[in-house]
N, C-alpha and C positions, 0 to 999 in steps of 0.2 A: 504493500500500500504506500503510494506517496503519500511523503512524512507532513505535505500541508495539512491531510483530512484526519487527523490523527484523534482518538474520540479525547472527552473530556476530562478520562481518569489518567491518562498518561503520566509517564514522571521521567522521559527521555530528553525531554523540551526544556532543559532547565534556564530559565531565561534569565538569573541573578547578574546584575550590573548590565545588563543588557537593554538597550530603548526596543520597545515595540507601535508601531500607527495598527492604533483599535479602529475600527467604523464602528460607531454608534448610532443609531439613527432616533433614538429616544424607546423603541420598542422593546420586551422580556429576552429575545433572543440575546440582540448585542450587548445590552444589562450585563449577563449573566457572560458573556465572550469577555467583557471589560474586566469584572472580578476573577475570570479562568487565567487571562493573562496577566491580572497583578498576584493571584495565587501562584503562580509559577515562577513569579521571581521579576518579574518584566519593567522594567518603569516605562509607563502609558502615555501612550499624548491620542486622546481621542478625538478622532475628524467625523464630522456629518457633513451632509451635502444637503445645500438648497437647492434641489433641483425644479420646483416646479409645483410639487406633490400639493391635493386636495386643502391641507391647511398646517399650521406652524406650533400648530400644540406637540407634535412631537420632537420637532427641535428644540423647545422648550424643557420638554423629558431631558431630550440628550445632556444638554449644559449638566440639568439635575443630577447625571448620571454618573456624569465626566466627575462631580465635586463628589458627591458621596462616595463613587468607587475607586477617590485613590488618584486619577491622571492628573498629568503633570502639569498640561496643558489640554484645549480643547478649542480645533479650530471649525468654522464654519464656512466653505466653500461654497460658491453657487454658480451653479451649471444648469441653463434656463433649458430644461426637457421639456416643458409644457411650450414651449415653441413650436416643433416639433410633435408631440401629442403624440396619438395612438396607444393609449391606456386610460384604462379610467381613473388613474390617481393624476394623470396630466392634462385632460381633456373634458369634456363636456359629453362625459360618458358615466350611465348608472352603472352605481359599483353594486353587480352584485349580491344578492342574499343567498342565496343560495350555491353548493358544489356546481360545478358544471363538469365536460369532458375537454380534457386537451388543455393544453396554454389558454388558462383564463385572461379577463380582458382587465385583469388588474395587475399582468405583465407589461410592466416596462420599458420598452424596447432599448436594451446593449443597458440596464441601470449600472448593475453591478461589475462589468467590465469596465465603465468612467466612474465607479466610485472608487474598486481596487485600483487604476490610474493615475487617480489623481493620490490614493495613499502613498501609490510606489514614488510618488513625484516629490510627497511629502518626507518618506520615509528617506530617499539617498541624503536631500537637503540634511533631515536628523544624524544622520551617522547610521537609522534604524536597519537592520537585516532582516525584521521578521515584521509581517501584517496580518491582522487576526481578523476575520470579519464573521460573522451569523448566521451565515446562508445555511440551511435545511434540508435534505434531500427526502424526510421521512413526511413532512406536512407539506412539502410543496416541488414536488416531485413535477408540478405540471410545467416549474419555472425551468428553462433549459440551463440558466445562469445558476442556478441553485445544487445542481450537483457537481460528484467528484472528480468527472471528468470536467467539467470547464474548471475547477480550482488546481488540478495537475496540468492542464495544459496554460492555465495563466501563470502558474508557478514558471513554468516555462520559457514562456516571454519573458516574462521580469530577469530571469537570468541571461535573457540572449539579448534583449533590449536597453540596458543599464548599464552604467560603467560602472553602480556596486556588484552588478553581477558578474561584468567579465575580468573587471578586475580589482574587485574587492572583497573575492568570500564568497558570492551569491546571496540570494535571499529564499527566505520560506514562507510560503502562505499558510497560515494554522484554519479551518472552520473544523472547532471541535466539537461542533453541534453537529455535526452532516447528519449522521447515522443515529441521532436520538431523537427519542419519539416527544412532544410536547410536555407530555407528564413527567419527563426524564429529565426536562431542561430546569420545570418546574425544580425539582427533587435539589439539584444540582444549582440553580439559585437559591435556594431558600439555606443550603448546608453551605455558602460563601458568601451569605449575610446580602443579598440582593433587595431591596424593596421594592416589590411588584406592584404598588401601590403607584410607585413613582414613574412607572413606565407607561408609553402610550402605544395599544399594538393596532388601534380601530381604523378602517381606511377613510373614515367619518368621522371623528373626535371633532366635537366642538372646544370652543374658544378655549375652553376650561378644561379641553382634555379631558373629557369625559366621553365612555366612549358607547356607541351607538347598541351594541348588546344584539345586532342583528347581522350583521358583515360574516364573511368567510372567516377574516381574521379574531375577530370574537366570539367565534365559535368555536374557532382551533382552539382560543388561547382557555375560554369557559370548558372545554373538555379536558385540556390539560391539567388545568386545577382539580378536577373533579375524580381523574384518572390516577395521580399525585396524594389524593387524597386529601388534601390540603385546604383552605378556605380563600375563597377569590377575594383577593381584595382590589380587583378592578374597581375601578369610578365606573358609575353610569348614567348617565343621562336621564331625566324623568323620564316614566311611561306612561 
């Protein structure tokens, strides 16, 4: 298995005195990616992207995220996707209630290749060798960008594309979420002090980050807890 997608419990990754660029996006995934990597030793500097996306309560999260779990620093980039459009988080398209089949339409088009991009871009300037990002292949299996062959093959680029890669060492992509199931990430925040309370995962969240209790995403994330065993302390919205 390349060493990016490596799962959550590993202990070969030892990151002590070592900088890593998180992507946080304010959601439970990168939460819980942000705490794996200052667990392991990592000193953080957490990056979100303004890309476009439905509304700003989860950047919002992020900062919250970036200060409670430890990073050094935390920058906010923006890269205008709703330009362009073609997803319901960029466009003037209904997000969804319900599963659908195939690449749903609250794919992104290339997100997470210009978000790891702009890390890698962030990460040489730091001295960083390693970028940790959230991506999922067990709840969102539909996203092409979410599994482990695009994080081995982006690993890839980074080392062919970069002068820390050809000639500094190279670098490593960690998603130690890949291959855990919702409940699992759950389990795994809550045992490295994460407050789920503070995260925003709704493709809907109003002003207040609170979030809509009916989206694809708050449905994954209310079975997580449920599966976890655990008590949702999501925000929600009146009903």
């Amino acid at each position: 298995m390349n060493q990016g997608t490596e799962g959550a419990g590993a202990t070969h990754q030892d990151g002590r005195g070592k900088r890593a660029v998180v992507l946080v996006s304010g959601g439970m995934d990168s939460a819980v990616v942000l705490a794996i990597a200052r667990a392991r030793g990592f000193e953080t500097y957490a990056l979100s992207v303004r890309y476009g996306q439905r509304h700003s309560a989860e950047l919002d999260a992020a900062a919250r995220n970036a200060a409670s779990l430890g990073a050094v620093a935390h920058k906010v980039v923006e890269v205008d996707l709703r330009s362009i459009g073609g997803s319901a988080l960029t466009a003037d398209i209904d997000v969804p209630e319900s599963p659908s089949e195939g690449i749903p339409v609250t794919y992104v088009p290339a997100r997470n290749t210009i978000m790891l991009s702009v890390a890698l871009g962030w990460a040489e300037v730091l001295g960083a060798r390693d970028l940790f990002c959230g991506v999922n292949a067990v709840d969102y299996s539909g996203y092409p960008d979410c599994r482990p062959e695009f994080i081995a093959a982006f690993e890839r680029l980074a080392n062919l594309a970069t002068k820390a890669g050809v000639e500094e060492g190279g670098l490593k992509v960690h998603a130690p979420l890949i291959a855990m199931s919702k409940a699992d990430i759950v389990v795994e925040g809550l045992r490295l002090g994460v407050d789920f309370a503070q995260t925003v995962s709704c493709y809907q969240a109003d002003a207040e980050g609170r979030a809509c209790g009916r989206c694809d995403a708050c449905r994954l994330r209310a079975e997580g807890f449920v599966k976890a065993g655990a008590p949702d302390t999501t925000r929600y919205q009146p009903r």
